[in-house]
Backbone of each chain as nested JSON, in Angstrom:
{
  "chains": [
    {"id": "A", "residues": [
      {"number": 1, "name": "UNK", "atoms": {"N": [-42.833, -32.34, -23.876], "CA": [-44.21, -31.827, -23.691], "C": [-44.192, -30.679, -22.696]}},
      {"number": 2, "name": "UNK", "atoms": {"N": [-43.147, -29.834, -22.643], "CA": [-43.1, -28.765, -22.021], "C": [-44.381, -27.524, -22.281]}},
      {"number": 3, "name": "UNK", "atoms": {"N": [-44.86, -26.997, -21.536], "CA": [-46.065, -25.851, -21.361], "C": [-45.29, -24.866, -22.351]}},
      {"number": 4, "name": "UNK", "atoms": {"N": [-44.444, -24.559, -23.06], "CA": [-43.592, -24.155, -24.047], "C": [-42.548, -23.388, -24.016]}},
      {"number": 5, "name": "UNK", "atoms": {"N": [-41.88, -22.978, -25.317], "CA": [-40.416, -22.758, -25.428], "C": [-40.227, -21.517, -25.912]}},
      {"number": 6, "name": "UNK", "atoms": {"N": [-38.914, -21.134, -25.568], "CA": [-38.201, -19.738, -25.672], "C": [-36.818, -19.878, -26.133]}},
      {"number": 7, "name": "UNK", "atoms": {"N": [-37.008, -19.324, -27.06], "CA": [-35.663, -18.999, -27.391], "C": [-34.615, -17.657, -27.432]}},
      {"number": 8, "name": "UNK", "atoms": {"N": [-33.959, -17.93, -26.174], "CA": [-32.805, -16.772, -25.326], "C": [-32.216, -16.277, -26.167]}},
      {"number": 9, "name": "UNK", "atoms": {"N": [-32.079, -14.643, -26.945], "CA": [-31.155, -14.615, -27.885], "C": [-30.288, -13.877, -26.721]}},
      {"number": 10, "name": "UNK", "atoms": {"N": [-29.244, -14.105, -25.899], "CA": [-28.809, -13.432, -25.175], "C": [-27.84, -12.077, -25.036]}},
      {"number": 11, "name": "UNK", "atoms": {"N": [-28.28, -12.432, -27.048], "CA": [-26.569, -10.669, -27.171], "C": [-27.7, -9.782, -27.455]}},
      {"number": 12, "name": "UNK", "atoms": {"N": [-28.94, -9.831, -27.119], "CA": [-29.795, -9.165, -27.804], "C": [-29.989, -7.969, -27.109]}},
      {"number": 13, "name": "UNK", "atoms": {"N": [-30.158, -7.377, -26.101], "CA": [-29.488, -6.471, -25.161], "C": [-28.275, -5.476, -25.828]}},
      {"number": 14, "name": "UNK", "atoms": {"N": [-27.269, -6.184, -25.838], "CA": [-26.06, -5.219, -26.103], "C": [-26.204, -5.059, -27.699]}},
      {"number": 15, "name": "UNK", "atoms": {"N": [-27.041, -5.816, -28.496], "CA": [-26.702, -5.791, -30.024], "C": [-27.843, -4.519, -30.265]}},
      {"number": 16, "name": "UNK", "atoms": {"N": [-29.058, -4.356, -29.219], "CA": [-29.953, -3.565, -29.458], "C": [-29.151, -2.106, -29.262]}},
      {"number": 17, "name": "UNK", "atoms": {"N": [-28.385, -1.901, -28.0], "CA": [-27.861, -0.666, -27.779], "C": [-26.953, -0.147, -28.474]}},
      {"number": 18, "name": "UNK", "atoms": {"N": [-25.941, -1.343, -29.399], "CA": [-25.554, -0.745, -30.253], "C": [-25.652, -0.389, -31.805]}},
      {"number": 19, "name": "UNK", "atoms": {"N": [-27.007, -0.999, -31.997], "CA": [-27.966, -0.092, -32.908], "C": [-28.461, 1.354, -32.798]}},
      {"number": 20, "name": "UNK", "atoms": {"N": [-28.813, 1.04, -31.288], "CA": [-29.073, 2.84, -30.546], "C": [-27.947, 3.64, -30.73]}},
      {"number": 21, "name": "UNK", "atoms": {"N": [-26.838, 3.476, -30.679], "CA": [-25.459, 3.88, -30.283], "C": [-25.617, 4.406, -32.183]}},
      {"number": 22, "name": "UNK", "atoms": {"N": [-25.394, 3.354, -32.954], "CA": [-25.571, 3.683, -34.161], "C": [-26.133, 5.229, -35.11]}},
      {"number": 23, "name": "UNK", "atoms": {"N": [-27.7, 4.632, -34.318], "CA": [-28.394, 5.903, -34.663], "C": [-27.705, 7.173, -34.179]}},
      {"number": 24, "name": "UNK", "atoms": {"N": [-27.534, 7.217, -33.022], "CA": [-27.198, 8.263, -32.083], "C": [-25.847, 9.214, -32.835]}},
      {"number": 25, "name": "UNK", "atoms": {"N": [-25.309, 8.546, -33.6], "CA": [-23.918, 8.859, -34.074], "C": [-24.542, 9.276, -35.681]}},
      {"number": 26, "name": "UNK", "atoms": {"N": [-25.333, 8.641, -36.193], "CA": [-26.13, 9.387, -37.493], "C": [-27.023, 10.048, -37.601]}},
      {"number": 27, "name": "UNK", "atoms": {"N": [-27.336, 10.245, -35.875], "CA": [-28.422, 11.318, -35.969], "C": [-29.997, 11.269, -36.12]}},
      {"number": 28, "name": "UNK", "atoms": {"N": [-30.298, 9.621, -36.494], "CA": [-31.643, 9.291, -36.734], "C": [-32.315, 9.052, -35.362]}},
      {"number": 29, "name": "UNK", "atoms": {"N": [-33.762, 9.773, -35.38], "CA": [-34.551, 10.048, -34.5], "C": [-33.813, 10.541, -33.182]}},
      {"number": 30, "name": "UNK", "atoms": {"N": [-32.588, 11.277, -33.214], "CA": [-32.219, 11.775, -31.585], "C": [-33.552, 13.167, -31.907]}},
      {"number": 31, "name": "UNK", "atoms": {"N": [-33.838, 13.204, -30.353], "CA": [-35.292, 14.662, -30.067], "C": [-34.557, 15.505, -29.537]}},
      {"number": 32, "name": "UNK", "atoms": {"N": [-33.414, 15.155, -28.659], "CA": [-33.025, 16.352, -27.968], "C": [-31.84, 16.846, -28.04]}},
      {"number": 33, "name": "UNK", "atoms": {"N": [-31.081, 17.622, -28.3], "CA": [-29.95, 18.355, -27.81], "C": [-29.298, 19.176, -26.952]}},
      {"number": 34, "name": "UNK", "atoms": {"N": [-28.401, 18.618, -26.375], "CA": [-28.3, 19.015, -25.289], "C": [-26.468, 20.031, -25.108]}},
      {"number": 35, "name": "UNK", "atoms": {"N": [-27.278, 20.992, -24.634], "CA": [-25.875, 21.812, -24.626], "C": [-25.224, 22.062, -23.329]}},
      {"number": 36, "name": "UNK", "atoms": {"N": [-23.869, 21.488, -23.598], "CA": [-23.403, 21.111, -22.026], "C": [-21.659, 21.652, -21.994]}},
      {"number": 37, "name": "UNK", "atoms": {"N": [-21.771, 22.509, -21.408], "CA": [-20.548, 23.856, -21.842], "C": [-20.849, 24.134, -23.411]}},
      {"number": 38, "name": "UNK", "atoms": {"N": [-21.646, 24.598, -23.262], "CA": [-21.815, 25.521, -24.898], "C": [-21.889, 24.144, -25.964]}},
      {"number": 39, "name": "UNK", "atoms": {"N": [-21.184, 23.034, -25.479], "CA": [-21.048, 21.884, -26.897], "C": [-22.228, 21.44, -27.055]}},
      {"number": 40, "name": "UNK", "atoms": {"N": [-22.747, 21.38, -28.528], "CA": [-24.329, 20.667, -28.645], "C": [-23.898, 19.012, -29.217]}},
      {"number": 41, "name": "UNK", "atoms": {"N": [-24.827, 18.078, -27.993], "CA": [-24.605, 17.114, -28.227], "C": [-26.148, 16.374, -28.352]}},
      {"number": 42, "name": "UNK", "atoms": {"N": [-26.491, 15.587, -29.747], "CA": [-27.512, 15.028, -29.879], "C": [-27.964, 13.858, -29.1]}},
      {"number": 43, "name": "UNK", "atoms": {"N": [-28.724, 13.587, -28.916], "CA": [-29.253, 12.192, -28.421], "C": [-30.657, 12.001, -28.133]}},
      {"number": 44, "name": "UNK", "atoms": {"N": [-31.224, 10.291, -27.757], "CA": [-32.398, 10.094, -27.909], "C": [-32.88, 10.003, -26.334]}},
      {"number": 45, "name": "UNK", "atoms": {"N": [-34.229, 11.268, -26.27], "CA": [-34.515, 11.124, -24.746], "C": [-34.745, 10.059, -23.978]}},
      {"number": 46, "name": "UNK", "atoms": {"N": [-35.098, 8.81, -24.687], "CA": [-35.764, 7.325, -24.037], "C": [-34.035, 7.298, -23.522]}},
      {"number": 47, "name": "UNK", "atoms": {"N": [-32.979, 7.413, -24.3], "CA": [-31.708, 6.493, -23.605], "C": [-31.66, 7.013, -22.544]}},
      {"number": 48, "name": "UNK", "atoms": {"N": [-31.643, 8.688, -22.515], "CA": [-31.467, 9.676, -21.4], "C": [-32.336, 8.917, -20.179]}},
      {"number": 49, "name": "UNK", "atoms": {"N": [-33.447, 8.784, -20.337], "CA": [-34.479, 8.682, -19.126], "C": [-34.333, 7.604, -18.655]}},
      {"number": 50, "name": "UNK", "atoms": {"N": [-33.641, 6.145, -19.291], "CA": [-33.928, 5.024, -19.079], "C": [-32.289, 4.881, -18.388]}},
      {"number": 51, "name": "UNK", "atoms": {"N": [-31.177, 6.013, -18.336], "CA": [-29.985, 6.242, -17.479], "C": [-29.6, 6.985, -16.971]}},
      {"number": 52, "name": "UNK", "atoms": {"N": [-30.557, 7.993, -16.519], "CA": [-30.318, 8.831, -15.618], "C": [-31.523, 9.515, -15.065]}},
      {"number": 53, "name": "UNK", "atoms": {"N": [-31.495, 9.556, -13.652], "CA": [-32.638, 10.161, -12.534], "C": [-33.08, 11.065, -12.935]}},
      {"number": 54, "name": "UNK", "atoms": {"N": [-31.963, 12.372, -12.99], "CA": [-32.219, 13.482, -13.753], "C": [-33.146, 13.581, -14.691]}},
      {"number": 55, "name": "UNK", "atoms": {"N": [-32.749, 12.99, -16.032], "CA": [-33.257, 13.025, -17.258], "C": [-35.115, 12.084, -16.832]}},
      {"number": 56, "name": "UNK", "atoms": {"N": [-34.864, 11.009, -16.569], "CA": [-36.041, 10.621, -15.547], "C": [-37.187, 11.455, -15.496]}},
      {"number": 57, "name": "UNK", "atoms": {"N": [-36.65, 12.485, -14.409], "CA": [-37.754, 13.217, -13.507], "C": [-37.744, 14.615, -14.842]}},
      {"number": 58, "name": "UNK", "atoms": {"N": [-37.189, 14.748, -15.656], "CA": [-37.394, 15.97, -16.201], "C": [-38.446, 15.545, -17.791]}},
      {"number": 59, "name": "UNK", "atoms": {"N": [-38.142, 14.371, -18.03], "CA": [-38.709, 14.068, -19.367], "C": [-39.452, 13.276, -19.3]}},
      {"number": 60, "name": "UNK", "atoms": {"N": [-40.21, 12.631, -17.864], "CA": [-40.919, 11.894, -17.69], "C": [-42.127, 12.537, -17.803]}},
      {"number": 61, "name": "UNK", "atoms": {"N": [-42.622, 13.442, -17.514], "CA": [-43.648, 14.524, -17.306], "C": [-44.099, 15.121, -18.959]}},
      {"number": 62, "name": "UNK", "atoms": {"N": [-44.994, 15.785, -18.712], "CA": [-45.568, 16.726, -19.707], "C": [-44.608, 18.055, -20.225]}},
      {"number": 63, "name": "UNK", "atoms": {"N": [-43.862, 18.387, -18.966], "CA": [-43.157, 19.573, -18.997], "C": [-42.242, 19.098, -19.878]}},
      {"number": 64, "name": "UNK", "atoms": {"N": [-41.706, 17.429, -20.442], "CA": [-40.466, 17.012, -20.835], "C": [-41.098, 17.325, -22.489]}},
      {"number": 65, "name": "UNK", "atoms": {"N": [-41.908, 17.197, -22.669], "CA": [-42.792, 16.625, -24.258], "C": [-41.959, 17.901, -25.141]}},
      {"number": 66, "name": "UNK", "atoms": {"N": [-42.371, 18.646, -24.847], "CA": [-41.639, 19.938, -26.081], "C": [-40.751, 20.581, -26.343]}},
      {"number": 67, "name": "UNK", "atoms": {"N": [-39.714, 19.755, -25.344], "CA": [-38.274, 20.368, -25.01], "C": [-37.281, 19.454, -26.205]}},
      {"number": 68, "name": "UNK", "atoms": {"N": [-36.678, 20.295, -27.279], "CA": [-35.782, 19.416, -27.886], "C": [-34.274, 19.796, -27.673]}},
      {"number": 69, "name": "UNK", "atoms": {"N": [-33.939, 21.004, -26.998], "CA": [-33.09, 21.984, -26.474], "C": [-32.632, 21.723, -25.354]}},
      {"number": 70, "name": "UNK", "atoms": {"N": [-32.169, 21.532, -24.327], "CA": [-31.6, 21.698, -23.199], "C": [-30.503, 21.855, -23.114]}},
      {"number": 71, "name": "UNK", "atoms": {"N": [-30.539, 23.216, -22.118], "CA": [-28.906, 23.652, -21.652], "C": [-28.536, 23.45, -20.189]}},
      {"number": 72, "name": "UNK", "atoms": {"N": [-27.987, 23.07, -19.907], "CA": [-27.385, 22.631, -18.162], "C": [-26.811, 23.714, -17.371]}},
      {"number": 73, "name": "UNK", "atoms": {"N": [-27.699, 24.769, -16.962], "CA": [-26.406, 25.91, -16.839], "C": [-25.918, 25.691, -15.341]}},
      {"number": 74, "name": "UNK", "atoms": {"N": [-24.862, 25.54, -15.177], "CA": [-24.576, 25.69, -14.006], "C": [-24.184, 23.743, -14.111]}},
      {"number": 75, "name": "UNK", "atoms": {"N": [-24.017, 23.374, -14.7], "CA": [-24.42, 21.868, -14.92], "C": [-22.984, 21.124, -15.275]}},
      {"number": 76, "name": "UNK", "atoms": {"N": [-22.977, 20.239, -15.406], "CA": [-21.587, 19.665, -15.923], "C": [-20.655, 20.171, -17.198]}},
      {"number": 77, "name": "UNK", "atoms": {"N": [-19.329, 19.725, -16.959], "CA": [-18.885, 20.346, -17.829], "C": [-18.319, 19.399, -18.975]}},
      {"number": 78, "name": "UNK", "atoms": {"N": [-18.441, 19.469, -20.351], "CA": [-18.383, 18.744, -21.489], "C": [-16.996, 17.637, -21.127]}},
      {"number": 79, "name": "UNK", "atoms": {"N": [-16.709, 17.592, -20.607], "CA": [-15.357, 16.372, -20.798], "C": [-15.792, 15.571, -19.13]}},
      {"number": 80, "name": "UNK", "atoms": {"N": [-16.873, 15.929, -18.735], "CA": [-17.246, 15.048, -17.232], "C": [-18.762, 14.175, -18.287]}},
      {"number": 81, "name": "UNK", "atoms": {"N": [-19.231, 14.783, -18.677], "CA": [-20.843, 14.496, -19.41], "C": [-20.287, 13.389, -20.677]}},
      {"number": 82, "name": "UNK", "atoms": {"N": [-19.293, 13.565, -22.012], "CA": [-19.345, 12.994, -22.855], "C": [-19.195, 11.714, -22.399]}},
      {"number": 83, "name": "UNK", "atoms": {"N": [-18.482, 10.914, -21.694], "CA": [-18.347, 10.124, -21.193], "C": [-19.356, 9.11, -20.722]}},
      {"number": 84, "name": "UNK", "atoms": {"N": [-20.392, 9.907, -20.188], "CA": [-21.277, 9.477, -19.492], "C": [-22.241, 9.368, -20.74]}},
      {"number": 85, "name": "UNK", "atoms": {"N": [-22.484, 10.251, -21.64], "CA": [-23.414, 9.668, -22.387], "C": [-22.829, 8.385, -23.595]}},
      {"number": 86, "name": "UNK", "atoms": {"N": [-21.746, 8.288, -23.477], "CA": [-21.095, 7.536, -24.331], "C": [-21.358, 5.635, -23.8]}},
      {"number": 87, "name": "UNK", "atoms": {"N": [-21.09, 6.22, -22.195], "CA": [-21.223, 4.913, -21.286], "C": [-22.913, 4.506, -21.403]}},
      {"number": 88, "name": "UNK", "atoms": {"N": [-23.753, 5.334, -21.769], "CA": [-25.32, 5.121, -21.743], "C": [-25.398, 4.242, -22.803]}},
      {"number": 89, "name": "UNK", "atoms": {"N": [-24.492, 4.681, -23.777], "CA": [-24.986, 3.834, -25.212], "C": [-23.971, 3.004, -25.546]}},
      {"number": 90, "name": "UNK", "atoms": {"N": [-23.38, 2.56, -24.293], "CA": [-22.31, 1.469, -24.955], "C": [-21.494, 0.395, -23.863]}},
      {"number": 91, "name": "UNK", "atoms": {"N": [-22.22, 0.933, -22.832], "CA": [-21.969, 0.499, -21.399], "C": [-20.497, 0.174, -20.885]}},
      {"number": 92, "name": "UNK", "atoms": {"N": [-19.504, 1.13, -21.72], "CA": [-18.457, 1.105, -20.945], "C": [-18.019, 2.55, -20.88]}},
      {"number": 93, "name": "UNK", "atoms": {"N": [-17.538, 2.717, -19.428], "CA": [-16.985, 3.757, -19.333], "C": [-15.63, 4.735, -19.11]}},
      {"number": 94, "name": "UNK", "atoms": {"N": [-15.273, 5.488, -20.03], "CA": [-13.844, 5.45, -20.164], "C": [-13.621, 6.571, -18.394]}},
      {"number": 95, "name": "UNK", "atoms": {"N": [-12.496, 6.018, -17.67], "CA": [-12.211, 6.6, -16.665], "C": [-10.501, 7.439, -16.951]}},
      {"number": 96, "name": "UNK", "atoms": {"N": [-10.133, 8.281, -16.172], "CA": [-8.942, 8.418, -16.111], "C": [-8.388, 9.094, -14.951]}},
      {"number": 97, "name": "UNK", "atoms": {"N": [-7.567, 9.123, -14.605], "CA": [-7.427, 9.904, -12.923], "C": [-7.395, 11.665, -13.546]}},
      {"number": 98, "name": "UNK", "atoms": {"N": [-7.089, 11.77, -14.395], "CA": [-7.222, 13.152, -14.819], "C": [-9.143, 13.498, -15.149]}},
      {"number": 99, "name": "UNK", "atoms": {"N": [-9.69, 12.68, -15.494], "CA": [-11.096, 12.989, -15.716], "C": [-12.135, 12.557, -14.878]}},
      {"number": 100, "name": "UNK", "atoms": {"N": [-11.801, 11.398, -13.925], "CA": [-12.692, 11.175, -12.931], "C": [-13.518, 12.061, -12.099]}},
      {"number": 101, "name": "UNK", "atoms": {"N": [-12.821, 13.484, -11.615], "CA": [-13.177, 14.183, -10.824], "C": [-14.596, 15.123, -11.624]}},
      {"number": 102, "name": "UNK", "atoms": {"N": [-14.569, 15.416, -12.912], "CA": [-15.618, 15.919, -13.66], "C": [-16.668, 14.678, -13.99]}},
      {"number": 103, "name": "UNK", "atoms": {"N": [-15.987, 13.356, -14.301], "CA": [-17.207, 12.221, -14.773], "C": [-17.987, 12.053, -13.415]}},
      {"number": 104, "name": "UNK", "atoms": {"N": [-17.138, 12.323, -12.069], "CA": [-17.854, 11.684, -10.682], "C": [-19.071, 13.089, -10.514]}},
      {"number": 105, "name": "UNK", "atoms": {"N": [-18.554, 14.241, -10.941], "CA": [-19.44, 15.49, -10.825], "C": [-20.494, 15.33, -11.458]}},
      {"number": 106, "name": "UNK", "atoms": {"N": [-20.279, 15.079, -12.84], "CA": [-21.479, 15.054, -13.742], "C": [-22.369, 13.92, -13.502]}},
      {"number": 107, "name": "UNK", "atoms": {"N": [-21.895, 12.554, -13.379], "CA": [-22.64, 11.636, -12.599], "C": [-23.528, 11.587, -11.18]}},
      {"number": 108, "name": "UNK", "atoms": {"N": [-22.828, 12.654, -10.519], "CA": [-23.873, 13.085, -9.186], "C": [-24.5, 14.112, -9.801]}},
      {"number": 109, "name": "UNK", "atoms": {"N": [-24.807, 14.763, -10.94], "CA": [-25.856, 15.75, -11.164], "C": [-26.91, 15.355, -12.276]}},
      {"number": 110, "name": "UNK", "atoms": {"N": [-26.445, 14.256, -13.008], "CA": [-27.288, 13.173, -13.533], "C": [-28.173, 12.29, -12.648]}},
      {"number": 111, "name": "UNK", "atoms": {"N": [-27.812, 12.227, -11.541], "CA": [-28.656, 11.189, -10.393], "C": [-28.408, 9.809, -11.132]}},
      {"number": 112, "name": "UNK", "atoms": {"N": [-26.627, 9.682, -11.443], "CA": [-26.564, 8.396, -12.016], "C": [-25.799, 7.58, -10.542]}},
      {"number": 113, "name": "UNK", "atoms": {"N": [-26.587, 7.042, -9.914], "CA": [-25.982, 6.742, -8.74], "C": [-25.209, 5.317, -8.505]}},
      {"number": 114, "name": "UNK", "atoms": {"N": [-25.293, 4.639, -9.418], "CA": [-24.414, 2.93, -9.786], "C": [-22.993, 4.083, -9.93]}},
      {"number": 115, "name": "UNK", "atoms": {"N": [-23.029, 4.788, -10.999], "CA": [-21.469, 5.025, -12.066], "C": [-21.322, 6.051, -10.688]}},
      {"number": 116, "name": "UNK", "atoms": {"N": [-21.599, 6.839, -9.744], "CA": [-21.137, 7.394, -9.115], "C": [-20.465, 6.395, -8.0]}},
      {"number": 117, "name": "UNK", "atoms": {"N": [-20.796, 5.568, -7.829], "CA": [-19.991, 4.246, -6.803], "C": [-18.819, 3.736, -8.048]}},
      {"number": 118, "name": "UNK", "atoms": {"N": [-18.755, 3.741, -8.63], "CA": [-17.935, 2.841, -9.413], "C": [-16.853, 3.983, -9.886]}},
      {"number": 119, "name": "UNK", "atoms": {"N": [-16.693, 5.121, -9.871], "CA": [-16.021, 6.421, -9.657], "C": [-15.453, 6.177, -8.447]}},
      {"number": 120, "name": "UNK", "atoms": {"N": [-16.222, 6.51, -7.402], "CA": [-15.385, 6.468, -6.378], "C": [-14.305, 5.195, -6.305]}},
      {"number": 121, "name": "UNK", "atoms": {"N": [-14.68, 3.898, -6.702], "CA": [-14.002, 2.727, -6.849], "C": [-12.912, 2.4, -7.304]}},
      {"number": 122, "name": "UNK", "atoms": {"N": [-12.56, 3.679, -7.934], "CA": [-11.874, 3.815, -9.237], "C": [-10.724, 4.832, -8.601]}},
      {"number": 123, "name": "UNK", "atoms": {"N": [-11.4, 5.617, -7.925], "CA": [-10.698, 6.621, -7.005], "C": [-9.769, 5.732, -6.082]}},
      {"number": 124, "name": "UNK", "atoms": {"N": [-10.436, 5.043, -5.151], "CA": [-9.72, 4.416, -4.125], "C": [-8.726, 3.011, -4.695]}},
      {"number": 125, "name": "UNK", "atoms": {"N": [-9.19, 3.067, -5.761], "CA": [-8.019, 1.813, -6.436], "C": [-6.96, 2.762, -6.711]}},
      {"number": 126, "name": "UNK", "atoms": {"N": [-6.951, 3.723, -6.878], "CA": [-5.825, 4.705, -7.565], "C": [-5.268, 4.707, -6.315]}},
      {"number": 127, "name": "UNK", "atoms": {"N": [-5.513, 4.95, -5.323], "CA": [-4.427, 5.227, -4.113], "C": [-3.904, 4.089, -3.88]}},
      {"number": 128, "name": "UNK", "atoms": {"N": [-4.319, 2.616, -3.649], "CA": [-4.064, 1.517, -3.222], "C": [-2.207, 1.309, -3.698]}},
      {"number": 129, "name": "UNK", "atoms": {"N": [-1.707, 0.708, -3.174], "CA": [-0.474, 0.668, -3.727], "C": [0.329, -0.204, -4.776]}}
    ]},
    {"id": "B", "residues": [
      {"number": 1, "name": "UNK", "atoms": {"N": [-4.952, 3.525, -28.435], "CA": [-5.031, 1.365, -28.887], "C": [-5.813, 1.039, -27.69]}},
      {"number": 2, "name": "UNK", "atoms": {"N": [-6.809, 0.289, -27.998], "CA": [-7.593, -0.029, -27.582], "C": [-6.866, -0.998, -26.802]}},
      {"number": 3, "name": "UNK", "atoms": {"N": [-5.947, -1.993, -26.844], "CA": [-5.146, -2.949, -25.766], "C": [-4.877, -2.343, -24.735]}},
      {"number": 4, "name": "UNK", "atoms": {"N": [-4.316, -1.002, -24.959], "CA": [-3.768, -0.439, -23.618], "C": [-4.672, -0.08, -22.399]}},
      {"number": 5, "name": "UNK", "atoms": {"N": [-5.877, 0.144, -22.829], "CA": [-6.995, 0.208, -21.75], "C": [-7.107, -0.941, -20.949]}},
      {"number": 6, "name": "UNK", "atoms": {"N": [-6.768, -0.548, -19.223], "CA": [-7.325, -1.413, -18.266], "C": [-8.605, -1.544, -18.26]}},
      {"number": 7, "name": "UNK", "atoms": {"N": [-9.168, -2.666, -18.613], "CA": [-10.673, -2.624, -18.494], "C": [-11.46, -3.846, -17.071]}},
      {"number": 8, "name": "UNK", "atoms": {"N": [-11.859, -2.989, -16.584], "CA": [-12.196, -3.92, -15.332], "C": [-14.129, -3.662, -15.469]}},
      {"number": 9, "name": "UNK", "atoms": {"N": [-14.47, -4.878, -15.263], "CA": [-15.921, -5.447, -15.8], "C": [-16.747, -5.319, -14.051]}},
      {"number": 10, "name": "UNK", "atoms": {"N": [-17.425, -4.667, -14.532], "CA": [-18.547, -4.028, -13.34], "C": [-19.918, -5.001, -13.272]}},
      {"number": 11, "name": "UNK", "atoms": {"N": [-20.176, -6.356, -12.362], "CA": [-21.075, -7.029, -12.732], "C": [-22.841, -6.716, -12.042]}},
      {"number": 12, "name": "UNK", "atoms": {"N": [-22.813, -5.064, -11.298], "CA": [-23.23, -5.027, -10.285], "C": [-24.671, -4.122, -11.531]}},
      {"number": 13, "name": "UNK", "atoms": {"N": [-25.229, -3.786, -10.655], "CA": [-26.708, -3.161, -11.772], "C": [-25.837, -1.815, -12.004]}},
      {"number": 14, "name": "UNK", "atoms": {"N": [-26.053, -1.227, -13.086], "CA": [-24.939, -0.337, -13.801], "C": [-26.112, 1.364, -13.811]}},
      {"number": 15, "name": "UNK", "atoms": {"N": [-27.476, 1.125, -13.943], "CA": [-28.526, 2.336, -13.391], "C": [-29.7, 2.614, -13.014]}},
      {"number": 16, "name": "UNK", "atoms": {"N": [-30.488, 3.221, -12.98], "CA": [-31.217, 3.372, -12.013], "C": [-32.532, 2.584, -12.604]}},
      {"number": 17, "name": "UNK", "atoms": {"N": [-33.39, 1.765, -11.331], "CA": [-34.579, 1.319, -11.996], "C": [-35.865, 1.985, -12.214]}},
      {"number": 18, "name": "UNK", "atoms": {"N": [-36.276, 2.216, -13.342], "CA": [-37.853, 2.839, -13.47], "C": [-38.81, 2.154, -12.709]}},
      {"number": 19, "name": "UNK", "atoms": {"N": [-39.756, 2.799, -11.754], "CA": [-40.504, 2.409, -10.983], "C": [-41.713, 1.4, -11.832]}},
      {"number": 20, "name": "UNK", "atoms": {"N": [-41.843, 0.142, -11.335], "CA": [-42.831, -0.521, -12.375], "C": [-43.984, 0.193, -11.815]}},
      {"number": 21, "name": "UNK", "atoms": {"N": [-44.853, 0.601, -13.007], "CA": [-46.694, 1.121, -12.47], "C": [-46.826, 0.132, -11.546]}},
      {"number": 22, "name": "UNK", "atoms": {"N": [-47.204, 1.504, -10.685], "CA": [-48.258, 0.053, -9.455], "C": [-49.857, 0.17, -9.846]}}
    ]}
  ]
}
């Protein structure tokens, strides 16, 4: 006689994102493209805003509504960024001591501030002996 | 190959929280 019941689907989270992930890779409903060293890479602004500060404060607003274009100039460079949007829609992120130093860049200009600790983490495990 | 990846599992909040409307 419980006040009532729920039923936890608990993969429902990761099974949703990789439906998103899905789309994202066929192209259905991504709004924006984003060109990041010249490479145009599609995606959907809700993932953007809902993982990164940046994307946040830029597409949260009115100013965000009619933008399907964005270029980063001065902004990260395509092998620091793919990563990061890859990690948005799939929540793992590929590291390497050769690419860390661009993923930790592009992550501090995303205002992704978790994956920028977990960079550095990654950094200081590399020295450890 | 996907085996060869060290994968070490991050249990900590992974990004940033949207401010709930106040």
């Amino acid at each position: 006689d419980a006040l009532g019941y729920v039923r936890e689907f608990t993969r429902h989270s990761s099974d949703v994102l990789g439906n998103l992930n899905e789309l994202r890779l066929r192209g259905i409903l991504t709004d924006v493209t984003l060109l990041v060293g010249g490479q145009p890479l599609r995606a959907h602004k809700a993932v953007l805003i809902a993982c990164s500060g940046f994307f946040y404060s830029i597409f949260r607003g009115r100013a965000g509504v009619g933008v399907d274009v964005l270029s980063l100039p001065g902004g990260p460079e395509a092998r620091g960024f793919a990563p990061l949007l890859d990690f948005m829609y799939t929540s793992r992120l590929r590291l390497s001591p050769a690419t860390v130093p661009a993923v930790l860049a592009a992550a501090t200009y995303l205002q992704m501030e978790h994956v920028v600790q977990a960079c550095h983490r990654f950094i200081q495990a590399s020295y450890e002996p | 190959h996907e085996g060869l990846v060290a994968t070490v599992k991050e249990a900590g909040r992974s990004i940033h929280e949207i401010p709930r409307e106040e």
